[in-house]
C-alpha positions as CSV (number, residue, x, y, z in Angstrom):
1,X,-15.2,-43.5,26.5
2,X,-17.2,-40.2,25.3
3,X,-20.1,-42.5,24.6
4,X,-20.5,-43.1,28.2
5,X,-19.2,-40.1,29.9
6,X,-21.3,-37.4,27.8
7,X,-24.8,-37.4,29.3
8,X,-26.2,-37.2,25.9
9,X,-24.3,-39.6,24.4
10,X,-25.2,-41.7,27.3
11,X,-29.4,-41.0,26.4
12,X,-28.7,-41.3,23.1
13,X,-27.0,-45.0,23.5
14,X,-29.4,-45.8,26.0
15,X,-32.1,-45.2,24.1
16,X,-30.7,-47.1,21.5
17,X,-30.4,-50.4,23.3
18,X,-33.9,-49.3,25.1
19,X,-35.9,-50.0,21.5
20,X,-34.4,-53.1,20.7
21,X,-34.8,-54.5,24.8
22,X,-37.8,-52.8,25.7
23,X,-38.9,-55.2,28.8
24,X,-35.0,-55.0,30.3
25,X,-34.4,-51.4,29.5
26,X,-37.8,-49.7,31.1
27,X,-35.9,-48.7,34.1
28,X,-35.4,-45.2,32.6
29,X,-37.7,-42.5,31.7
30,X,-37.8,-41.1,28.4
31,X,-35.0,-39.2,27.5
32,X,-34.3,-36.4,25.7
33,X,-31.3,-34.7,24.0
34,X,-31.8,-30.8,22.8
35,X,-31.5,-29.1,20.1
36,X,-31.8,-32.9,18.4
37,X,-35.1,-33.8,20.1
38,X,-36.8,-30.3,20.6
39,X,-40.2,-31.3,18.3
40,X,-40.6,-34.3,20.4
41,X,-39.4,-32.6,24.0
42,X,-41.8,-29.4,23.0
43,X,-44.9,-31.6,22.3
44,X,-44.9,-32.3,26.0
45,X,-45.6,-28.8,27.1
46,X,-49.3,-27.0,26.5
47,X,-49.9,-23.6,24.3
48,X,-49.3,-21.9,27.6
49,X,-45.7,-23.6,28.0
50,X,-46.7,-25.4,31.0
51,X,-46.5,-29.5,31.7
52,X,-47.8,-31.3,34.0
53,X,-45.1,-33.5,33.9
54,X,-41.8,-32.5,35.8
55,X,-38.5,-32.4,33.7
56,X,-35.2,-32.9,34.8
57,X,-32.6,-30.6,33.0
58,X,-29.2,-31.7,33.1
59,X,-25.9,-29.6,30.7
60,X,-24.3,-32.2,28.5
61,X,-20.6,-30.6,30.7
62,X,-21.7,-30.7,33.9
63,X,-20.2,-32.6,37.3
64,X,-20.9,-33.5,40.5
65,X,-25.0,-31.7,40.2
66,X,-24.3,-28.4,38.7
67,X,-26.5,-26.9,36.4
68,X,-29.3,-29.5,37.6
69,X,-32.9,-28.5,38.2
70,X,-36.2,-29.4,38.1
71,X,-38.8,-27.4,35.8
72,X,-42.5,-27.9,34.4
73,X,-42.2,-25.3,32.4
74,X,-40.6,-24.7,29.2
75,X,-39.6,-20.8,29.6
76,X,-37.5,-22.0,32.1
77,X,-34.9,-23.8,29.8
78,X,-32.6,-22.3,28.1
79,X,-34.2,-21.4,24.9
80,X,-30.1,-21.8,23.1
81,X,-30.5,-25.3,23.7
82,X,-34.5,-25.8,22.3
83,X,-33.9,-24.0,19.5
């Protein structure tokens, strides 16, 4: 049941099925789970630390919306979890 409740072992699954079923599983945007995918989530963000994308940062613990915002920049996050 962890597999599904977790939000990152949800991404992580996700993602999984996502590379095998690309066509059915494009419905999500990437997704990324930190520490593991810091390289890749840090490649997205300029020598300033700025994106033009928007990121949405959700805690692996969190219910009902806490902890959730929005952020284009990467001093923002909780460097703990980047590292």
């Amino acid at each position: 049941m962890t597999n599904l409740a977790r939000k990152s072992r949800l991404a992580q699954n996700l993602e999984s099925v996502k590379q095998k079923y690309q066509k059915e599983y494009a419905f999500f945007p990437r997704t990324f789970v930190l520490p593991r995918d810091a390289l890749e989530f840090r490649k997205n963000f300029g020598a300033t630390g700025k994106s033009k994308c928007t990121f949405i940062i959700k805690p692996d613990g969190g219910c009902q919306g806490r902890g959730i915002y929005l952020t284009k920049s990467l001093s923002e996050i909780d460097q703990a979890s980047i590292c």
